[in-house]
Residue frames relative to the residue before (quaternion, step in Angstrom):
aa qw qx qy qz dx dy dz
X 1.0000 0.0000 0.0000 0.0000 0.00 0.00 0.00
X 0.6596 -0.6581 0.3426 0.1202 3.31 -1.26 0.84
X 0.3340 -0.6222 0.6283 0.3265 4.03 -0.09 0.38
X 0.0683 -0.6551 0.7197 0.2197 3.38 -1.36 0.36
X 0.4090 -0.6657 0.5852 0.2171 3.49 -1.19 1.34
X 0.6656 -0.4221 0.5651 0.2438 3.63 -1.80 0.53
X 0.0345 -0.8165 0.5274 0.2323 3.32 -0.21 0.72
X 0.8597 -0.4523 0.0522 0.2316 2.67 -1.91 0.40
X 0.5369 -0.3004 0.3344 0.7140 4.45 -0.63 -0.62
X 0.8127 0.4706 -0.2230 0.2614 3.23 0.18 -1.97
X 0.2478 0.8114 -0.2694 0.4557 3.27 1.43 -0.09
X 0.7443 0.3716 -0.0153 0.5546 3.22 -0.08 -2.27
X 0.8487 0.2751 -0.2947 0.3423 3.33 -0.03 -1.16
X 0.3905 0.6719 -0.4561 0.4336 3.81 1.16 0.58
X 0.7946 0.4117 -0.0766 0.4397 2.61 0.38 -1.37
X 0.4850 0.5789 -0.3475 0.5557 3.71 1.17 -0.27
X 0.8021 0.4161 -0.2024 0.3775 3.33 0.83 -1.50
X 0.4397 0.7078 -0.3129 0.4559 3.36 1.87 -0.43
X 0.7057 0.4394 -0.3516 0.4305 3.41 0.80 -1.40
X 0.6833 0.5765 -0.3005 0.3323 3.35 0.58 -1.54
X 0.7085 0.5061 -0.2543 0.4211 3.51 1.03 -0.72
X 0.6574 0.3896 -0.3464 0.5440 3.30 1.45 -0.10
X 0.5440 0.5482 -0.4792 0.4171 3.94 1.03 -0.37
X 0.5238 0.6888 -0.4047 0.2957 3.77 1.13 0.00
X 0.6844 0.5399 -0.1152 0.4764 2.88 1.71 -0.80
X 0.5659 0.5960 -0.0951 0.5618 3.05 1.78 -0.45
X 0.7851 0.2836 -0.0077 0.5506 3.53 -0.01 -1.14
X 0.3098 -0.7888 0.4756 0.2360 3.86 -0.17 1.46
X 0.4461 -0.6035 0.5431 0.3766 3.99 -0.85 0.57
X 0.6622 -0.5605 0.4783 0.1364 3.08 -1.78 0.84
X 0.1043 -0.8366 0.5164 0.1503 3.85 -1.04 0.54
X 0.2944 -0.7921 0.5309 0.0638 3.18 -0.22 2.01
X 0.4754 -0.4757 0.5926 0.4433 3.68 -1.61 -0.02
X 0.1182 -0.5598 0.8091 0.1343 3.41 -1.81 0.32
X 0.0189 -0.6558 0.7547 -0.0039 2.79 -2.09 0.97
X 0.2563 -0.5902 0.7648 -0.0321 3.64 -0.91 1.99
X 0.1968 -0.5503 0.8082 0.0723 2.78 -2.34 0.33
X 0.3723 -0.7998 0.4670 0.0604 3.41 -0.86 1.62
X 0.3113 -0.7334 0.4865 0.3586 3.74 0.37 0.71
X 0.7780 0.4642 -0.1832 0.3818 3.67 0.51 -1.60
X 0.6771 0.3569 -0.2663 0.5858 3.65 0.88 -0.07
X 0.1333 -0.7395 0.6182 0.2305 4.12 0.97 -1.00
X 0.3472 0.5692 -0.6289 0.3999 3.23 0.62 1.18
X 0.1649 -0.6021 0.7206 0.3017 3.58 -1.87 -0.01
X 0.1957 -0.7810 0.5891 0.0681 3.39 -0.97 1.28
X 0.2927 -0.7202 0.6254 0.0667 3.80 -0.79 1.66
X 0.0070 -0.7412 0.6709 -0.0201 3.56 -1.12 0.52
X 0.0798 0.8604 -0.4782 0.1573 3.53 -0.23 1.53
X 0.8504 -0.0457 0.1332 0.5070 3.68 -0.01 0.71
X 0.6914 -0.6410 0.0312 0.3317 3.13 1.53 0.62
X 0.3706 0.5498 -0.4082 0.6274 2.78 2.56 0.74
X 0.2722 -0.7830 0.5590 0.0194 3.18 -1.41 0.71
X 0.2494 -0.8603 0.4423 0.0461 3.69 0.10 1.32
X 0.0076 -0.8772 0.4474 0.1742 3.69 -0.51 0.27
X 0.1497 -0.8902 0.4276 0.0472 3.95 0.44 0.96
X 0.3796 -0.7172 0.5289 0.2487 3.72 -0.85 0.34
X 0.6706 -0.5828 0.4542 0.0659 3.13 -0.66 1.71
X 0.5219 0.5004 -0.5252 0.4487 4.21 0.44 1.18
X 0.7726 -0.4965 0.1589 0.3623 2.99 -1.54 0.61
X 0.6911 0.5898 -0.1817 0.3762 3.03 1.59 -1.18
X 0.5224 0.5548 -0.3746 0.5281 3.66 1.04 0.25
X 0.7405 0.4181 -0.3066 0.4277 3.31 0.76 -1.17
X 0.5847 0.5495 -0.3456 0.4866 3.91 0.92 -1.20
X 0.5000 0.5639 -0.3508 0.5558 4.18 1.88 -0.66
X 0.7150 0.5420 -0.1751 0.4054 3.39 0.55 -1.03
X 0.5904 0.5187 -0.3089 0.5356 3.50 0.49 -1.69
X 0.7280 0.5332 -0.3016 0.3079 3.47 0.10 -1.46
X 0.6333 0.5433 -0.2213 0.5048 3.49 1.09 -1.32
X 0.8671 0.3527 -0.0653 0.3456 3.48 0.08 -1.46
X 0.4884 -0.6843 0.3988 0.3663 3.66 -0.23 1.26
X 0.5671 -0.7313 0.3248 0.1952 3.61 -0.65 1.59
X 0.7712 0.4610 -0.1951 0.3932 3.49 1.36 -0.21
X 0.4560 0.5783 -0.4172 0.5325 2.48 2.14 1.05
X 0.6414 0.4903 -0.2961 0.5105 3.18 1.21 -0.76
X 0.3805 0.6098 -0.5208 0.4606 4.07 1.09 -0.01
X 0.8727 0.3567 -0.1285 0.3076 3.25 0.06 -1.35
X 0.5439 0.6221 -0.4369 0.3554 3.66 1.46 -0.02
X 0.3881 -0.8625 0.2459 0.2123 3.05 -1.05 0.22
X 0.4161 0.5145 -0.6529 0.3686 3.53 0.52 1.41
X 0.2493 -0.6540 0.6989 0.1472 3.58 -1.09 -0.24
X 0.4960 -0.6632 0.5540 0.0851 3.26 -1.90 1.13
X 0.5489 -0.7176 0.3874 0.1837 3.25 -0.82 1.79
Protein backbone atom coordinates (compact mmCIF):
# COMPACT_ATOMS: atom_id res chain seq x y z
CA UNK A 1 0.00 0.00 0.00
CA UNK A 2 0.89 3.43 -0.84
CA UNK A 3 2.03 6.46 1.58
CA UNK A 4 -0.10 9.33 0.83
CA UNK A 5 2.26 12.45 0.53
CA UNK A 6 1.11 16.00 2.17
CA UNK A 7 0.05 17.82 -0.49
CA UNK A 8 1.40 20.53 -1.83
CA UNK A 9 1.16 24.85 -0.47
CA UNK A 10 -0.40 25.48 -3.86
CA UNK A 11 -2.55 22.69 -3.33
CA UNK A 12 -4.07 24.07 0.03
CA UNK A 13 -4.33 27.40 -1.13
CA UNK A 14 -6.65 26.18 -4.19
CA UNK A 15 -8.59 24.56 -2.64
CA UNK A 16 -9.11 27.15 0.23
CA UNK A 17 -9.72 29.48 -2.63
CA UNK A 18 -12.28 27.00 -4.13
CA UNK A 19 -14.27 26.97 -0.93
CA UNK A 20 -14.32 30.67 -0.41
CA UNK A 21 -15.44 31.14 -3.94
CA UNK A 22 -18.31 29.00 -3.51
CA UNK A 23 -19.43 30.43 0.15
CA UNK A 24 -20.20 33.52 -2.16
CA UNK A 25 -22.96 31.83 -3.36
CA UNK A 26 -24.06 30.74 -0.16
CA UNK A 27 -23.75 33.23 2.56
CA UNK A 28 -26.08 36.49 1.55
CA UNK A 29 -23.69 39.83 1.24
CA UNK A 30 -24.00 42.43 3.78
CA UNK A 31 -25.79 46.03 3.52
CA UNK A 32 -23.34 48.75 4.42
CA UNK A 33 -24.34 52.63 4.68
CA UNK A 34 -23.01 54.80 1.76
CA UNK A 35 -22.19 58.32 2.01
CA UNK A 36 -21.91 60.51 -1.62
CA UNK A 37 -21.44 64.13 -1.69
CA UNK A 38 -23.74 65.96 -4.19
CA UNK A 39 -21.72 68.67 -5.99
CA UNK A 40 -25.09 70.51 -7.25
CA UNK A 41 -26.95 70.72 -4.00
CA UNK A 42 -23.42 70.64 -1.47
CA UNK A 43 -25.21 68.34 0.46
CA UNK A 44 -23.63 64.89 1.81
CA UNK A 45 -26.33 62.36 1.23
CA UNK A 46 -26.22 59.15 3.98
CA UNK A 47 -28.25 56.13 3.00
CA UNK A 48 -28.69 53.66 5.93
CA UNK A 49 -31.01 50.72 6.04
CA UNK A 50 -33.19 52.18 3.65
CA UNK A 51 -33.62 55.69 5.17
CA UNK A 52 -31.95 58.27 3.37
CA UNK A 53 -30.48 61.42 5.20
CA UNK A 54 -29.63 64.61 3.47
CA UNK A 55 -26.84 66.96 5.34
CA UNK A 56 -25.30 70.30 4.26
CA UNK A 57 -21.92 69.97 3.01
CA UNK A 58 -19.59 72.45 5.80
CA UNK A 59 -16.81 71.70 7.64
CA UNK A 60 -18.83 71.16 10.60
CA UNK A 61 -20.91 68.16 9.51
CA UNK A 62 -18.09 66.46 8.08
CA UNK A 63 -15.47 66.82 11.34
CA UNK A 64 -19.63 65.36 12.78
CA UNK A 65 -19.27 62.70 10.42
CA UNK A 66 -15.48 61.76 10.23
CA UNK A 67 -15.93 61.34 13.95
CA UNK A 68 -18.97 58.96 13.59
CA UNK A 69 -17.92 56.88 10.62
CA UNK A 70 -14.99 54.33 10.84
CA UNK A 71 -12.10 56.54 9.17
CA UNK A 72 -11.22 53.99 6.57
CA UNK A 73 -14.29 54.48 5.08
CA UNK A 74 -14.09 57.93 4.62
CA UNK A 75 -10.20 57.35 3.11
CA UNK A 76 -11.62 55.69 0.35
CA UNK A 77 -14.62 58.03 -0.66
CA UNK A 78 -14.43 60.00 -3.21
CA UNK A 79 -14.22 63.79 -2.70
CA UNK A 80 -11.25 65.08 -0.81
CA UNK A 81 -10.63 68.24 1.47
CA UNK A 82 -9.28 71.43 -0.07
Amino acid sequence: MKKRKFPSAQTILLVKATFVALLTWIIPSGKYDSLTYNKLDNTFIIKSKGKTRLIPASQNHWTNLTSKYHTKILQTALFTNP
